[in-house]
N, C-alpha and C positions, 0 to 999 in steps of 0.2 A: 726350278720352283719347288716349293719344300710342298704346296697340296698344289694339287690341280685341279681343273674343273672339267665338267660337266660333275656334278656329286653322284653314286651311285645311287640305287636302289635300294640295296642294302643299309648303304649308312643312313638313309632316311628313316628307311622302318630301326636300326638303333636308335635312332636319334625318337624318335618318337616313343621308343619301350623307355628310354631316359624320363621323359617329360611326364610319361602317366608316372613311373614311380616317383619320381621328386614331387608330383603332384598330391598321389597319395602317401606320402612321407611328410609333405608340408599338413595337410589335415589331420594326419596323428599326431603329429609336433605340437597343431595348438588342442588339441584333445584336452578337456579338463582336467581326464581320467591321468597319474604319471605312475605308473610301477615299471617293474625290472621288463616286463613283459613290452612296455612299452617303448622302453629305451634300445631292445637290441631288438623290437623288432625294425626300428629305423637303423640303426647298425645292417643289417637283413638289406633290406628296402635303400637304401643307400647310398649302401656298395652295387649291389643290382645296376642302380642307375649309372655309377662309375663304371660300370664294367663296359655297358651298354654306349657311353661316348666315348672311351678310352678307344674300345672296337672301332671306332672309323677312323682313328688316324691311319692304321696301313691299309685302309681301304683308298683314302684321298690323298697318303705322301707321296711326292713327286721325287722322292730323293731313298734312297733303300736303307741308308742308316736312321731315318726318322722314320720310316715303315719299322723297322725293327725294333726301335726302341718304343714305338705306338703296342708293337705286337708284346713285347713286356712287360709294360705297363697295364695293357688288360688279363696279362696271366697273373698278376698281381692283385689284381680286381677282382679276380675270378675266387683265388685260393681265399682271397677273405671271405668274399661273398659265403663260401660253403664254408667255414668255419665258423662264422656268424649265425648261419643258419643250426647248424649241429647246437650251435649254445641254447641258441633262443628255444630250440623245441623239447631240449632240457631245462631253462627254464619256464617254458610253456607247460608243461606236466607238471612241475613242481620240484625238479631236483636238480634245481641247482646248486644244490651243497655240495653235489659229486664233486662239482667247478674246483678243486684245489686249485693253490697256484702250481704246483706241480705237475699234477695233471695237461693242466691247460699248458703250460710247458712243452707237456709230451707231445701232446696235440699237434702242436704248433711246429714244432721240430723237422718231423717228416714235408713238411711244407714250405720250409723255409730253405732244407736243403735241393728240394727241387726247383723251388726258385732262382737260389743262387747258379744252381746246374744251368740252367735253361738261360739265367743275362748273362751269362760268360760263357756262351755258347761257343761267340769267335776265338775263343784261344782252346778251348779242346772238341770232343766228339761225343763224349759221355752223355749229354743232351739232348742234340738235335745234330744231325750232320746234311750236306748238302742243300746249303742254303740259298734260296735264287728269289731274287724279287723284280717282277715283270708289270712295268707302267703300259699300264692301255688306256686308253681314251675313256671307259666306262668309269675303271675302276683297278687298283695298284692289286695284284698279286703277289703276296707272300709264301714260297712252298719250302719245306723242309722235312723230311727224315724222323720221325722220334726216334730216338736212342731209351736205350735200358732205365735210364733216371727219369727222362719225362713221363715213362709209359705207367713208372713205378708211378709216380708224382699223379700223373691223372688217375690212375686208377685211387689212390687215397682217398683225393677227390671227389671223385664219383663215389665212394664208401661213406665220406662224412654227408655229403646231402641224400644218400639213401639212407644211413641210418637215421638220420634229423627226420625224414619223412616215414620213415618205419613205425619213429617213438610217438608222432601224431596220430599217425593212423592205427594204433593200437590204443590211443585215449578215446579214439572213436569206435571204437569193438566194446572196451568195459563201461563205458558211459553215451551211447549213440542216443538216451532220451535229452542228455542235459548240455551235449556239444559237437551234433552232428553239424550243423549248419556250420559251424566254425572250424571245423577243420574238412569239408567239402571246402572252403574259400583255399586253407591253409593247404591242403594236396593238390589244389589246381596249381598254388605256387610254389608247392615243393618239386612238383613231377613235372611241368613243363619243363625245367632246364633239364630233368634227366631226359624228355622227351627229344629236347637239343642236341644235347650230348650225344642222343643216339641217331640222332638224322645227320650230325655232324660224321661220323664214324662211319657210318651206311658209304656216303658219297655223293646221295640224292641231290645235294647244293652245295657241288664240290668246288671251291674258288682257294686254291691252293691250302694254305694252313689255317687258311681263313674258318673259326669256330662262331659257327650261326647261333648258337645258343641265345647270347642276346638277342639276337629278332624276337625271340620267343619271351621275353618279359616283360612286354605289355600286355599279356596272357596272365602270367603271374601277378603283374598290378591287382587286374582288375579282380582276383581272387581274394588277393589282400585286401581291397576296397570291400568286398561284400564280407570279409570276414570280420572288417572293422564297422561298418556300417548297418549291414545286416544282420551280424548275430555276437554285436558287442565283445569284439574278440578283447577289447583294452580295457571293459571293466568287471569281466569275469572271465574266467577259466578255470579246469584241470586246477592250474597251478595256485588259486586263490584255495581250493579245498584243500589241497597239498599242506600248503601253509595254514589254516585253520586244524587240518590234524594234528599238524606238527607242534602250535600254541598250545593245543589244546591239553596233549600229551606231557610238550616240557611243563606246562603249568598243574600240572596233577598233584595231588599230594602225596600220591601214591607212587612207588617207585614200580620203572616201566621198563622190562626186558624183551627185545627180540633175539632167539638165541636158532643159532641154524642146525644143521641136518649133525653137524660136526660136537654140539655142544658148545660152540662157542659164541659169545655175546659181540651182535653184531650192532646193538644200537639200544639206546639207555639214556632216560633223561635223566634230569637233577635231579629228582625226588631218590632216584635209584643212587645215585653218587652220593650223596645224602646220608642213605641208609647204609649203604656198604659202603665205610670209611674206610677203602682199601686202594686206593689211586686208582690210576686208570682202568676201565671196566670193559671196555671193547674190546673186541680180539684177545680178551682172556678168558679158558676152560668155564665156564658156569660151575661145576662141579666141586674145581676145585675155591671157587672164588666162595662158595657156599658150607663149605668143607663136608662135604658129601663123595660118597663113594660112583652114586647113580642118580641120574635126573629123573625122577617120576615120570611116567608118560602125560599124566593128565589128573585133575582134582585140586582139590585145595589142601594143601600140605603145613607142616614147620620146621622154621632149619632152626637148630640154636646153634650159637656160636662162644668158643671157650670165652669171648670177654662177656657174658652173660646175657648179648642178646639174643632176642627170639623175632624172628620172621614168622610171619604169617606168609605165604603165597597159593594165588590161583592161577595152575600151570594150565595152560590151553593149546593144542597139539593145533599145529599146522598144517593142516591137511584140506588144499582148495577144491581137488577132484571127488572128495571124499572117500577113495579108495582104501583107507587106512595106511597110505604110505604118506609117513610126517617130512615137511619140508625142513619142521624146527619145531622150536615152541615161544609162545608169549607167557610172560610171567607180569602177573600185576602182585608189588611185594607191598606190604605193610606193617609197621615193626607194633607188634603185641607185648613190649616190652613189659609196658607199664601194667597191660590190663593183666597179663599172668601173673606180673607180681602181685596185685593185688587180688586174686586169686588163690594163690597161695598164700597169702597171710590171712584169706576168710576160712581158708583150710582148718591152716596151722592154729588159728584163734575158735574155730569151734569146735576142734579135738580140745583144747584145750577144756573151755568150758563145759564140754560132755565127760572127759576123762576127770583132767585135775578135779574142776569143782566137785565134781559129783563125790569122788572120794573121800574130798577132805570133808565135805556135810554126809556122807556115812559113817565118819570121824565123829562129827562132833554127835551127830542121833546116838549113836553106840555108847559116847560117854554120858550124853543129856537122859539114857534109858535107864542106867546104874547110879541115878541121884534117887527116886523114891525106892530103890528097897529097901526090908524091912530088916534086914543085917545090915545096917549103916557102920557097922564097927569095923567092916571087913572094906569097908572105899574110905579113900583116900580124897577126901573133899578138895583138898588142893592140887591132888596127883589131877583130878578129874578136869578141874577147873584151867588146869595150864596145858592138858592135852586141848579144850576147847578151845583157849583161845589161839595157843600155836596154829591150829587148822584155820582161822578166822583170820589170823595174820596171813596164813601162804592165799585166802582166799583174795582178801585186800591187794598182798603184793602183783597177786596175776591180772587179779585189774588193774592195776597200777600200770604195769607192764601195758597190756594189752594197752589203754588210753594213750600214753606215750608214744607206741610206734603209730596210732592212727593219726594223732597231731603233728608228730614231728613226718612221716611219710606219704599222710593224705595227699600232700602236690604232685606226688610220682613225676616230679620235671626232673629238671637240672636242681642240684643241688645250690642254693646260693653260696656264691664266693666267698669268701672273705679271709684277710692272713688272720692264721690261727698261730700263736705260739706253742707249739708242740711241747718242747722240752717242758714249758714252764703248766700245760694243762696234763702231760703224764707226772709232774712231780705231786700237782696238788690231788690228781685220785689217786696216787700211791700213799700221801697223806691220810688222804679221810678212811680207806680203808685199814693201813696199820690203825688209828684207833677205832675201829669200828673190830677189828679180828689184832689184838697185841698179842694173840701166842702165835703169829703167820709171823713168818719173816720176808719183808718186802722190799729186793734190793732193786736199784737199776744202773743202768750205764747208759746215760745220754748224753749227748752233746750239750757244751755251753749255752749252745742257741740254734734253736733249729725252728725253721717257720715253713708252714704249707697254706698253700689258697685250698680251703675248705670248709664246711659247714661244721663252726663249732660245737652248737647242744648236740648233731645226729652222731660226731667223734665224742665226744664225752660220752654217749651217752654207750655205745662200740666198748669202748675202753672201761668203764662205770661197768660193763654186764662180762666181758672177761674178764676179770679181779674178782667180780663178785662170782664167777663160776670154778675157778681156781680156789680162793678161800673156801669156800662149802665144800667142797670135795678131796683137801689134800689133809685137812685135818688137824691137830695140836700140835707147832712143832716144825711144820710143814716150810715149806722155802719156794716163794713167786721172784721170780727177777723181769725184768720189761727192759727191752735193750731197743734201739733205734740205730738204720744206716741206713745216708743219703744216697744220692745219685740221680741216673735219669726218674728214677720213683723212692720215695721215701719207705722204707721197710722198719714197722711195728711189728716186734715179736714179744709175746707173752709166754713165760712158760713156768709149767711147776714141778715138783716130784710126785704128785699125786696115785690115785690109782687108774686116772687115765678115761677114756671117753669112749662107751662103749661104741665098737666099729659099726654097728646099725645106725645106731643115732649120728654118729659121724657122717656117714655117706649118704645120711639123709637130706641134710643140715647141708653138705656140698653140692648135691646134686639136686636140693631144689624139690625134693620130692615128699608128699608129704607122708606121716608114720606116725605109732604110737608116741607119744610124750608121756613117760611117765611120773616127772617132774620139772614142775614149775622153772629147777636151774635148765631144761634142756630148752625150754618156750626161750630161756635168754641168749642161747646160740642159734636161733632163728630171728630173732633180735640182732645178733650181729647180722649176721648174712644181710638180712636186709637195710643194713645199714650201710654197708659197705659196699653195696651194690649203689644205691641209694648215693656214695660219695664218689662214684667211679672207679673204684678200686678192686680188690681180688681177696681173697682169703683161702689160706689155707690150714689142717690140722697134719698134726706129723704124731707116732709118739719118742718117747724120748726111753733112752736107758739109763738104769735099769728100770726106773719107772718114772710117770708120770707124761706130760703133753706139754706139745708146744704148738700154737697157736700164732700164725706169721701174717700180718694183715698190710697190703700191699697199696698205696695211696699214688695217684699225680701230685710233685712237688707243689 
């Protein structure tokens, strides 16, 4: 006979740890509530009860190859059960992200080999050895040997549902006001099979290889029952805050670093991918990803970066004992791009208006004080009159200027799109300035045809204020040439024989910093910069030999 009767005692009490868990597996199932939390904890609960009726086939087989393949079949039961268990109390905290498919791979790996060890037992020893199965009237005994693989294989085992119950009963130490009740249900059904496990091992209910454990998961049921019933285990938890942080953070606008003890950034949501358009951000140096030599310990700092942007960040040291020794640090970064620049051009625009203006109306009082004297023979009524109005012209043109970059850079966004014909917008201001200056000589070398997506008045307007800064300065006689080449970036060079661009005012103008202007043409190389900034671009000043400057303005095709 393949079972026999009288049934044990034991297979009853399985059989019964079966019926409360599928019982309480059926009430979570029609649960309103449906999250991840809910789906493996029936995966959990489940297998539980598989394991639990699998266990009485070699208790009731009449026959020793059906006792064996009964007693496989629950070790089978069993490894899922505890792997099951390890996930759910990972996704029960909230991190289930760890879950690669890789990971769980691994996971799975050491358990699959000892599986195989242990159903192919009868052809080697590496398993189990000395295998005997003994029918009596009660009840079938299975006894066997573990070998080096099974002992490995349980012990895993026994590691994945201790650590599964470790990771619960540590969300009830940081949080015991808001999920004690919930994970008292959830330790009664973690630690009972360990409880098994270890009464199994002792000898106390020794029936050959026969593993009691399952007697002991109508214990765990009923833990799960109070956990689901009594303290709402299916519609809150740990893992529901987990994921509310986690929303909350990826939806920031602000870009979000956790960077560890190493300097390295171990987790970063979009807002931070976002602002550091540098690939992947994890598991790379902060330091150098910031281009910084040293990470601040703590405060609100700025990194700037050579493509002209500026971070703003609030570095906060991790430190939970508060002992001053840091785990790491969080960084919340946010790009100050725009507000510095504008910034800097309230700078640059009220040097302007305290220096220039004031000058040129000390210009014009000095000449407007030499119209009533009483030696009139000795001025010059026209010399007087065209000194005033030249000062009234540079005044004009600096407002000019100034009005210009407020309209065309007031948006401080993205520049809007659009194809601009290059070739054909450097021909026509090389035009209007040969007749606006016919003693300058203004060559160029462009391409037939050359197009970029960019903001055409903020480029005319770049190109319109280097021509005119190159004319003013190189003098009667003098030679501009404007040359262009493509590629992955389109390259605009200006250049003249001038007397060149004092180096103060240069490294001002590059670095963004503000300085005296002592005339009106330098206000128009702070016009570029922020033009050019302004079209995503770069610029730079060089000089040239023997004399004069070349000006190299660097655009996205």
């Amino acid at each position: 006979m393949l079972f026999q009767p009288p049934v044990s005692q034991l297979s009853i009490v399985f059989f019964i740890s079966a019926v409360l868990s599928l019982t309480v597996a059926g009430l979570a199932w029609r649960h309103p509530t449906r999250t991840d939390v809910t789906d493996w904890f029936l995966v959990v609960i489940t297998t539980d009860a598989a394991w639990a009726l699998l266990s009485i086939i070699p208790l009731e087989a009449g026959v020793a190859s059906v006792a064996f393949a009964g007693q496989v079949s629950s070790v089978a039961a069993s490894n899922v059960s505890a792997l099951a268990w390890f996930i759910f109390s990972l996704v029960y905290i909230g991190r289930k992200d760890v879950l690669t498919r890789r990971r769980l791979v691994l996971l799975t790996l050491p358990m699959v080999v000892s599986f195989i060890g242990f159903a192919t037992a009868p052809f080697h020893s590496l398993s189990i050895s000395d295998v005997t199965v003994t029918v009596r009237p009660t009840a079938t005994v299975l006894s066997y040997q573990l070998a080096p693989l099974s002992n490995l294989g349980a012990v895993y085992i026994l590691s994945l549902v201790t650590a599964g119950t470790g990771l619960i009963a540590w969300t009830a130490l940081t949080d015991p006001d808001l999920y004690a009740d919930q994970t008292v249900g959830l330790l009664v059904g973690g630690l009972t099979p360990i409880a098994g496990i270890a009464l199994t091992v002792s000898g106390v209910f020794e029936i050959g290889a026969t593993n009691i454990t399952p007697a002991t998961i109508w214990i765990a049921a009923i833990g799960y029952g109070y956990a689901i019933f009594g303290a709402d285990l299916l519609e809150t938890g740990p893992g529901v805050a987990a994921q509310g942080e986690d929303i909350a953070i990826e939806r920031l606008s602000e870009g979000f670093l956790v960077v560890d003890s190493r300097g390295v950034i171990i987790e970063a949501n979009t807002a931070a991918h976002e602002l550091i358009d540098d690939g992947p951000l994890t598991n790379q140096s902060l330091t150098s990803i910031l281009e910084i030599e040293e990470l601040p310990a703590s405060g609100q700092h700025r990194f700037r970066f050579d493509r002209g942007q500026i971070l703003e960040a609030q570095v906060t040291p991790i430190d939970p004992d508060d002992l001053g020794e840091n785990d790491g640090h969080v960084l919340t970064l946010r790009d100050v791009t725009a507000r510095e620049r504008r910034q800097e051009r309230l700078q640059v625009l009220n040097r302007v208006l305290r220096h220039n203006v004031r000058t040129e109306l000390d210009v014009v009082r000095a000449h407007a004080e030499q119209i009533p004297v009483e030696n009139t023979a000795q001025i010059s009524s026209a010399e007087v009159s065209t000194q005033i109005i030249d000062s009234v012209d540079t005044l004009l043109s600096t407002a000019e200027k100034a009005r210009t970059v407020e309209q065309l850079l007031a948006a401080d966004g993205e520049s809007p799109q659009e194809s601009v014909a290059l070739t054909s917008l450097l021909l026509d201001c090389a035009a209007t300035k040969r007749s606006a200056a016919e003693s300058t000589n203004i060559n160029t070398a462009l391409p037939t045809e050359c197009s970029i997506r960019s903001d055409q008045d903020v480029l005319h307007l770049v190109i319109n204020e280097l021509l005119d800064n190159a004319v003013q300065h190189t003098g009667d006689g003098a030679t501009v040439w404007i040359r262009v080449e493509g590629g992955d970036s389109v390259s605009i060079e200006i250049t003249d024989d001038g007397p060149g661009i004092p180096q103060q005012e240069r490294e001002a103008v590059l670095d963004g910093t503000e300085s005296e202007l002592g005339h009106a043409s330098h206000f128009g190389l702070w016009m570029v910069r922020w033009g050019v900034l302004y079209l995503g671009g770069d610029f730079s000043i060089r000089d040239r030999q023997p004399t004069g400057t070349a000006v190299e303005i660097t655009l996205p095709p």
